[in-house]
C-alpha positions as CSV (number, residue, x, y, z in Angstrom):
1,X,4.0,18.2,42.1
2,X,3.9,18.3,38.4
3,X,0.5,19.7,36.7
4,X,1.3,18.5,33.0
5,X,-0.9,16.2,31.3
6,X,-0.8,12.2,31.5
7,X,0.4,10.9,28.1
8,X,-1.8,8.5,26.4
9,X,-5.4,10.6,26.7
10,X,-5.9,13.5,24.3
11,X,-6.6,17.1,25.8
12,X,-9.4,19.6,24.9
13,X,-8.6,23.2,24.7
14,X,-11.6,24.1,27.0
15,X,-15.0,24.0,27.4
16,X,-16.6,24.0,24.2
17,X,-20.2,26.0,23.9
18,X,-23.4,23.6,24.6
19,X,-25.9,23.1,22.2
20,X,-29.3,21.7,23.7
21,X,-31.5,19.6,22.2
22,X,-34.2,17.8,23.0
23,X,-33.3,14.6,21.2
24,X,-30.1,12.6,21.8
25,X,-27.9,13.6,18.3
26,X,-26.4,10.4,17.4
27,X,-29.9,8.1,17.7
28,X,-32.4,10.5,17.7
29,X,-34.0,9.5,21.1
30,X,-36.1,11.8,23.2
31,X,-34.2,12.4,26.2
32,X,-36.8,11.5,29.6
33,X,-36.4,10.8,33.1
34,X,-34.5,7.6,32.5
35,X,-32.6,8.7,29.5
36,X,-30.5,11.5,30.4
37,X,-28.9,14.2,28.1
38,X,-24.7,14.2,29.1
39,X,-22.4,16.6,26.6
40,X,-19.4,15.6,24.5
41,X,-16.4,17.8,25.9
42,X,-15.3,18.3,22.5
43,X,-18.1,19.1,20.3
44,X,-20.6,20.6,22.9
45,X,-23.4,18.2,21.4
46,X,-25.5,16.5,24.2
47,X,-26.3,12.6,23.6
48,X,-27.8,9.4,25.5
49,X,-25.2,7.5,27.7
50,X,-25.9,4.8,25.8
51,X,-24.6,6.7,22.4
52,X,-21.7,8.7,24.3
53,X,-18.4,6.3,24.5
54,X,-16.6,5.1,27.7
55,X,-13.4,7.2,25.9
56,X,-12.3,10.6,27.8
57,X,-10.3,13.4,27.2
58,X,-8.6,15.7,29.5
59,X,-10.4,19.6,30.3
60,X,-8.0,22.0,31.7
61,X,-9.2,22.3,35.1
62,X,-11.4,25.5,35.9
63,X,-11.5,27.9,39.0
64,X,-14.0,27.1,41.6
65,X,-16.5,30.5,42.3
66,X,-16.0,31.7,45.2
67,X,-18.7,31.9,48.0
68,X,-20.8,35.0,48.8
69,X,-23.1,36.6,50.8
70,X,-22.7,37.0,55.1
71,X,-21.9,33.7,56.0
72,X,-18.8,33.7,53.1
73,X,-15.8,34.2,55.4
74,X,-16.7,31.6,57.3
75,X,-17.2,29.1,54.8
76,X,-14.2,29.7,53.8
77,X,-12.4,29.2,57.0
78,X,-14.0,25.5,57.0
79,X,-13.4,24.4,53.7
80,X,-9.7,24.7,54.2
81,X,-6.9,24.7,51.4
82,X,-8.2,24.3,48.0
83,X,-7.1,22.1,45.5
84,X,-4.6,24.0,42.9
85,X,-6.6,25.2,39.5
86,X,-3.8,24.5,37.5
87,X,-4.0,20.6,36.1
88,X,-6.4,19.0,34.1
89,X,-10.0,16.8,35.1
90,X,-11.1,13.9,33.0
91,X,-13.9,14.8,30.7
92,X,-16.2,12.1,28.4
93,X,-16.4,12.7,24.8
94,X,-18.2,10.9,22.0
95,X,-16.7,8.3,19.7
96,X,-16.5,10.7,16.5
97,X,-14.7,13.2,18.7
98,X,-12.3,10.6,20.6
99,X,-10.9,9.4,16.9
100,X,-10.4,13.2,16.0
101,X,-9.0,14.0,19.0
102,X,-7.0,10.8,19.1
103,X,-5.2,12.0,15.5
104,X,-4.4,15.9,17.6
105,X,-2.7,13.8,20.3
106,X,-0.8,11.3,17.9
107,X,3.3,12.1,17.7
108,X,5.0,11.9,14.5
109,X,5.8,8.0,14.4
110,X,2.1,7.4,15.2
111,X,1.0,10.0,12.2
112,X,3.4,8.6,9.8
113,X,1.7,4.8,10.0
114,X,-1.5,6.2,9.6
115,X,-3.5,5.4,6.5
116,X,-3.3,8.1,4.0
117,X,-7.2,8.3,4.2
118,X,-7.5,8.8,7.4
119,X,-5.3,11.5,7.4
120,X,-7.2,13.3,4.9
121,X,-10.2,12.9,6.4
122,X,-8.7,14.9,9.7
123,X,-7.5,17.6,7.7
124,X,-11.2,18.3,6.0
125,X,-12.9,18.0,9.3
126,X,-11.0,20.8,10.9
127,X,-10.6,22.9,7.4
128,X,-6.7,22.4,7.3
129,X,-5.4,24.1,4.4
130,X,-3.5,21.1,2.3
131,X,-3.2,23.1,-1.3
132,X,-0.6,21.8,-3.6
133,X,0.5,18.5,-1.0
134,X,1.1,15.5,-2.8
135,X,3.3,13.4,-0.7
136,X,2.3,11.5,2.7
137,X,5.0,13.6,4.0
138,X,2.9,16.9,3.6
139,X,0.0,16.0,5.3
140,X,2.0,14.6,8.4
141,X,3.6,18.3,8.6
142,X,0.4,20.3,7.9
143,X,-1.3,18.4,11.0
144,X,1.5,19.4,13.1
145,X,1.6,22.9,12.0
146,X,-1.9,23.7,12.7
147,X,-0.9,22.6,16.7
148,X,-0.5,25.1,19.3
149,X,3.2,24.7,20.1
150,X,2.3,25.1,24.1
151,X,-1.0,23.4,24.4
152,X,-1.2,20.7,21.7
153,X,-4.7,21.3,20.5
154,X,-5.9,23.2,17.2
155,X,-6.5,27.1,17.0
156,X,-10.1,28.3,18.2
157,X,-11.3,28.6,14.7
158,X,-10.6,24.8,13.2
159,X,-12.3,23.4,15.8
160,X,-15.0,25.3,15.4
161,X,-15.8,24.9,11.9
162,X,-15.2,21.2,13.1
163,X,-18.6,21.3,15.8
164,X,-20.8,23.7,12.7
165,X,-19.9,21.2,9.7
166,X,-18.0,17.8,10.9
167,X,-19.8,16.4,13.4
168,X,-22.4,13.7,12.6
169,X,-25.5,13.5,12.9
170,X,-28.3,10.7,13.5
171,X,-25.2,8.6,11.6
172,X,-24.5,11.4,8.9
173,X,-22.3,14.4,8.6
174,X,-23.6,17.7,9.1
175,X,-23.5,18.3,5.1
176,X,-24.7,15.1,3.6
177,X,-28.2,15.3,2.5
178,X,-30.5,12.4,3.9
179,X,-31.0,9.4,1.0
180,X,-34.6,9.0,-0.2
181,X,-35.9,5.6,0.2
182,X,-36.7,4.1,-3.2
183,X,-40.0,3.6,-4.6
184,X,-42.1,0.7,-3.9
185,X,-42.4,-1.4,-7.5
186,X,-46.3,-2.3,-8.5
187,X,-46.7,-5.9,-7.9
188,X,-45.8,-7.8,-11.6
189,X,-49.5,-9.2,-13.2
190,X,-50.3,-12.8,-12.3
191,X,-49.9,-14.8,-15.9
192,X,-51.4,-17.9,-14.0
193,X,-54.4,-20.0,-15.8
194,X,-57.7,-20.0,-14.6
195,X,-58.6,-23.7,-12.9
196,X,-61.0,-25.7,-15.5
197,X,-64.7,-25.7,-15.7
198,X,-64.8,-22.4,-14.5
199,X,-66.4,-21.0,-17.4
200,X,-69.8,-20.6,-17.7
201,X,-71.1,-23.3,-20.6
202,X,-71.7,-21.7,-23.8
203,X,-75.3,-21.4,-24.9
204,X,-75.9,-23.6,-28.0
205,X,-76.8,-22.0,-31.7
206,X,-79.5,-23.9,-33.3
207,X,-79.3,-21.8,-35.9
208,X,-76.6,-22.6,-38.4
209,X,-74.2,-19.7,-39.3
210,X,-74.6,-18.5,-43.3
211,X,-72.0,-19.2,-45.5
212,X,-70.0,-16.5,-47.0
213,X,-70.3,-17.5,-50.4
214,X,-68.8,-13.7,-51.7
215,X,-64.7,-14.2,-51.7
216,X,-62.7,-11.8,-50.3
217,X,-60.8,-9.8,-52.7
218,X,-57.4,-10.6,-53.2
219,X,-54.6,-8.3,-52.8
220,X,-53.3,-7.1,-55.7
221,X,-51.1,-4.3,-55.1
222,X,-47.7,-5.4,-53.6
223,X,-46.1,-3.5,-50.6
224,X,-43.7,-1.5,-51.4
225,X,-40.0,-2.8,-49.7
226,X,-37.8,-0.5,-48.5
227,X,-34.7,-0.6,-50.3
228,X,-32.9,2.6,-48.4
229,X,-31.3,1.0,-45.8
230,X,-31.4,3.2,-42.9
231,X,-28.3,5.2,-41.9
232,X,-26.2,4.1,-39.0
233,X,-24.6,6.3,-36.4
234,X,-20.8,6.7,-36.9
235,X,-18.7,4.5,-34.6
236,X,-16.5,6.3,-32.7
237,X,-13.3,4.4,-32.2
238,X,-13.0,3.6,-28.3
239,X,-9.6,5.5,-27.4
240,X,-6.7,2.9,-26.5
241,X,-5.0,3.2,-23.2
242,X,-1.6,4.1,-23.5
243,X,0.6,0.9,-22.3
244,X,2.7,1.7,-18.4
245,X,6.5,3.0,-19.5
246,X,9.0,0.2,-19.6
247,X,10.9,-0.5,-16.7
248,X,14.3,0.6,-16.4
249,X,17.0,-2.0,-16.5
250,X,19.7,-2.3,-14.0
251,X,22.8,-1.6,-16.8
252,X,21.1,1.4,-18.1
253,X,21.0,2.7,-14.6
254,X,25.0,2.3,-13.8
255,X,26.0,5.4,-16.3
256,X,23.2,7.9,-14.8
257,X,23.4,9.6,-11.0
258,X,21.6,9.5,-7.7
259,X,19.2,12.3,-8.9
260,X,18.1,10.5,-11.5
261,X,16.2,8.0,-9.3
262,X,14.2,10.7,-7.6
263,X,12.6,11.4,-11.1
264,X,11.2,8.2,-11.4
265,X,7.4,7.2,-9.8
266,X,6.9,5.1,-6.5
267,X,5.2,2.0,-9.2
268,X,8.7,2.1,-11.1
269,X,11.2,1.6,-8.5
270,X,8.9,-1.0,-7.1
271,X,8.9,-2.6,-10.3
272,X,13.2,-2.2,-10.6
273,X,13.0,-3.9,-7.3
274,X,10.3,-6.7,-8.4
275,X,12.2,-7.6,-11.0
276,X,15.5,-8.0,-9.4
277,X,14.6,-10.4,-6.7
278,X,14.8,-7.9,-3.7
279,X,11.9,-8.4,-1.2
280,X,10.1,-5.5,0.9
281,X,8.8,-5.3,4.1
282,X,6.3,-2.1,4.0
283,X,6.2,-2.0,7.4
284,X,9.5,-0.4,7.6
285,X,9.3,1.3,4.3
286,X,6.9,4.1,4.3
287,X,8.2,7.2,2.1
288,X,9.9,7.1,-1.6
289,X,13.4,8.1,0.1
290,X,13.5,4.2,1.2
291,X,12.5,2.9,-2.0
292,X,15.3,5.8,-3.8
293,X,17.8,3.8,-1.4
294,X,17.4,0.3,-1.8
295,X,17.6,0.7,-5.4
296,X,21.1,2.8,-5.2
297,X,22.3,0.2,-3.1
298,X,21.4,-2.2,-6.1
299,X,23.0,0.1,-9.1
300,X,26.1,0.4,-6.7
301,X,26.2,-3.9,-6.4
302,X,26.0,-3.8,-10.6
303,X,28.2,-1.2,-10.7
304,X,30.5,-2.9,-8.7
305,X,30.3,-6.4,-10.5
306,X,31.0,-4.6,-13.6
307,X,34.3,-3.5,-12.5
308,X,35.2,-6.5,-11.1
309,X,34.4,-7.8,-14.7
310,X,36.3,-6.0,-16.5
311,X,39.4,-6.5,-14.4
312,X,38.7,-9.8,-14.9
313,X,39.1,-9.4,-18.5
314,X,42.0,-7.6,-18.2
315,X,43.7,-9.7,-16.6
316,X,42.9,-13.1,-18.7
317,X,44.1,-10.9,-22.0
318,X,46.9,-10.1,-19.9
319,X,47.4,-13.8,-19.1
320,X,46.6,-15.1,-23.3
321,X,49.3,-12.2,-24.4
322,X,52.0,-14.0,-22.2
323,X,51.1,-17.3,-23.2
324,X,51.7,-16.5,-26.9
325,X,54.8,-14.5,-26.3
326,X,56.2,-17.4,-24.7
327,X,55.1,-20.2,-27.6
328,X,57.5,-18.7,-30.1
329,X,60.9,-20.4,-29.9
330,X,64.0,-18.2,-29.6
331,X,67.3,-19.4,-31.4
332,X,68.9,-20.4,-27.8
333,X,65.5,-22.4,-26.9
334,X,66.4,-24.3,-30.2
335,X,69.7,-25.1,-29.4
336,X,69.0,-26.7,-26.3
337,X,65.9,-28.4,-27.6
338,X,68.5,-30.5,-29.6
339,X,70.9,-31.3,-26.8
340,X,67.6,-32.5,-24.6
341,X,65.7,-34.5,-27.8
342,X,69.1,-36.8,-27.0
343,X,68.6,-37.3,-23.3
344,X,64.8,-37.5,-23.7
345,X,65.3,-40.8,-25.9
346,X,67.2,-42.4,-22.7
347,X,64.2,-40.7,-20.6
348,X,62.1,-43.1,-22.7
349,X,64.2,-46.3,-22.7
350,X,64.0,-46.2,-18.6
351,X,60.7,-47.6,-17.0
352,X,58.6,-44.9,-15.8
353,X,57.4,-45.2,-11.9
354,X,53.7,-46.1,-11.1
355,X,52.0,-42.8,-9.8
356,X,49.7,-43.9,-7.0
357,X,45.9,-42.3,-7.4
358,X,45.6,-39.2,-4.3
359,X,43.5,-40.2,-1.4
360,X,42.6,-37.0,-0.1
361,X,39.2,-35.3,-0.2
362,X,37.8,-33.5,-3.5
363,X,38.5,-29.8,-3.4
364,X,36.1,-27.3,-2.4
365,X,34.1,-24.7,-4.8
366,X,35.2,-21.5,-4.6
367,X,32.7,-20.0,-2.2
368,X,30.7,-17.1,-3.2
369,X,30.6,-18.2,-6.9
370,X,28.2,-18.8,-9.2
371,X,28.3,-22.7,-9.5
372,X,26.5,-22.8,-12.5
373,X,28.8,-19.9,-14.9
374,X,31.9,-20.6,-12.2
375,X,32.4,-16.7,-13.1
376,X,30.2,-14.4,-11.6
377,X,29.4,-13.7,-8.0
378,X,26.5,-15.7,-6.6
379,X,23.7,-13.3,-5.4
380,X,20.5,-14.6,-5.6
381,X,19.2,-17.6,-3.2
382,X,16.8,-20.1,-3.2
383,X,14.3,-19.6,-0.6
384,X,13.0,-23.0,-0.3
385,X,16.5,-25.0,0.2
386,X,18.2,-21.9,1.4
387,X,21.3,-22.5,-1.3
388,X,23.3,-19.7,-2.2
389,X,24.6,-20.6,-5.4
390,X,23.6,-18.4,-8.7
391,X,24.2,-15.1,-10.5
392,X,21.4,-12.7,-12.1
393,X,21.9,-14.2,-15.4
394,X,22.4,-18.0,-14.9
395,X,19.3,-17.5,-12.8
396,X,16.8,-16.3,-15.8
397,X,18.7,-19.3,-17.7
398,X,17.8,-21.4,-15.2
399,X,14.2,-20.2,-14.6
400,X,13.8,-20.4,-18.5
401,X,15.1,-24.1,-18.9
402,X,14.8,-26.7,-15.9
403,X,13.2,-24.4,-12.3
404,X,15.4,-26.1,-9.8
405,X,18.5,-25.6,-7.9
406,X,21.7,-26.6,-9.2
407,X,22.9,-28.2,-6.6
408,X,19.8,-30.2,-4.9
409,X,17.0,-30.5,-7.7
410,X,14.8,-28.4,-5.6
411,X,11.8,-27.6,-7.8
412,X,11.8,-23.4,-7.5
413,X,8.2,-22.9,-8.7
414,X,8.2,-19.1,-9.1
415,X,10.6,-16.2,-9.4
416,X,9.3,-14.7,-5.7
417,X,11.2,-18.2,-4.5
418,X,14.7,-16.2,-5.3
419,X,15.7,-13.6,-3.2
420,X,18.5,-11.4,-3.2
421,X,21.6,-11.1,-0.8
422,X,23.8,-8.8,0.0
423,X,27.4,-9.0,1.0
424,X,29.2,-6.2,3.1
């Protein structure tokens, strides 16, 4: 009978202390006679059933105590053989504590296609030391490192700086301070008009007001205008942001070597890729050695067209060299030029036989080649029509000029309708 854990449910490294309370901790509800109070087996906390999940983690299972007093020996006798201590026993846990403990159990795959946030978020609840980690990489190996290599779970003193600062409570974590409600704005004045004939009527003077017959004296004096202007603040100039480092071309990266590429940052090999027509399916490509590969595979396909370029060359300056050397005459080529100018008069005089056109089918392409330069290997393919038919170049000629495929007339709207294939 084997005693070691089922795979798929986390496991607890014992029986964490109990903390009472009166009040469940997740939504603050007096626990009664209906409402019972049930701990988390990770974090010791005790909360409503309603607030503690249906997940459940695994307790290493504890010794029975043994009976005492006189009637001991005989209690023993009737309860028989004893289930084995050694094994584990279901145990319930809460929903903050089933995600953490979820991450302890996760293998390496599983930790590698987690979100980088998530990860980090583990490490501060448990007080992982990540100093000086920059990669995804790191944090994958300093979750694993902080395992016990026999149990699984994390040492005695993570998890508990974990129960004292990480676990939640009433929604929040243990360290955030609550958020005061704002304050209530006075209601804005009412504007509105009074309804008419509210007023009481005004009584009516029979008296008549006296005249002012004294004018008001006239001012004189001008004000005096301000003619200093007042002094502005001195603009500072907004500082410009410095514009991303060009990407690096394809030719310029044939002359330099493998090690070159590990230099550069994840956004610029994603942008040599980009703009070379190779797609990238993140699902399978998770760290910066993957991105460092696909494009060596892509300077070693340039490389390797430049090569075959310049043996191309070679040989058609090979080819021109011979075809000049043999247009000079030689003084025996002369010689029996003459003898044949005689012959080729009679050639003439005969009738000449009626060549019949050929009946066969056209030749086929070359396959492979670039139908629109005939010269370079064709690479790149439409996506749409599925034709595999251009070269890097005549395809930016051909994205700059008329957008469709050379030989349907498919429209090709946008770059991201090429893609890039490889031969073996």
């Amino acid at each position: 009978m084997s005693h070691s854990a089922p795979r798929g449910m986390p496991i607890l490294s014992g029986p964490p202390p109990i903390v009472e309370s009166p009040t469940c901790r997740q939504c603050a509800r007096d626990f009664s006679l209906f409402r019972r109070a049930r701990s988390c087996g990770h974090c010791g906390y005790e909360y409503c059933s309603s607030c503690l999940s249906d997940g459940q983690a695994l307790m290493p299972r504890r010794e029975a105590p043994r009976a005492t007093g006189p009637f001991a020996e005989l209690r023993e006798a009737f309860r028989g053989s004893e289930p084995s201590t050694s094994g584990y026993d279901p145990e319930a846990v809460c929903v903050h504590c089933l995600a953490m403990l979820q991450v302890t159990a996760a293998p390496l795959d599983m930790l590698r296609a987690l979100p980088l946030k998530r990860l980090k978020e583990y490490l501060s609840a448990y007080n992982i030391p990540t100093s000086g980690i920059i990669e995804k990489e790191g944090l994958v190996e300093a979750i694993v490192g902080a395992r016990n290599p026999y149990t699984g779970t994390l040492l005695p003193d993570n998890e508990s700086y974990y129960r004292r600062r990480s676990v939640p409570r009433h929604g929040r974590a243990t360290g955030q301070q609550p958020r005061t409600p704002p304050t209530a704005r006075p209601p804005p004045p009412n504007y509105a008009r009074p309804p008419p004939n509210t007023r009481p009527p005004r009584p009516q003077q029979s008296q008549p007001r006296p005249q002012q017959s004294q004018p008001r004296p006239q001012q004189s004096q001008p004000r005096p205008q301000q003619s200093q202007p007042r002094p502005q603040a001195p603009s500072q100039p907004k500082p410009q942001a410095r514009p991303p480092p060009p990407v690096p071309s394809i030719l310029s990266l044939v002359a330099l070597p493998r090690s070159y590429l590990a230099t550069l940052s994840i956004g610029t090999l994603k942008a040599i890729l980009y703009e070379n027509h190779v797609r990238i399916d993140f699902k399978h490509v998770l760290e910066k050695e993957d991105l460092i590969g696909r494009v060596a595979e892509l300077v070693a396909d340039e490389r390797r067209r430049l090569e075959r370029q310049a043996r191309e060359e070679e040989r058609e300056a090979a080819e021109a060299a011979e075809a000049t050397a043999a247009k000079q005459p030689s003084p025996t080529a002369e010689a029996e030029s003459e003898g044949s100018g005689q012959s080729g008069e009679e050639e003439k005089k005969a009738p000449k036989p009626t060549m019949s056109p050929p009946t066969g089918s056209a030749p086929d392409i070359e396959r492979g080649v670039c139908v629109v330069c005939q010269d370079q290997e064709a690479t790149l393919a439409v996506v749409d029509c599925g034709h595999l038919a251009m070269c890097a170049h005549c395809s930016d000629l051909v994205m700059a000029t008329s957008k469709e495929c050379p030989l349907c007339r498919t429209r090709i709207v946008t770059p991201q309708r090429l893609i890039r294939i490889y031969r073996v």
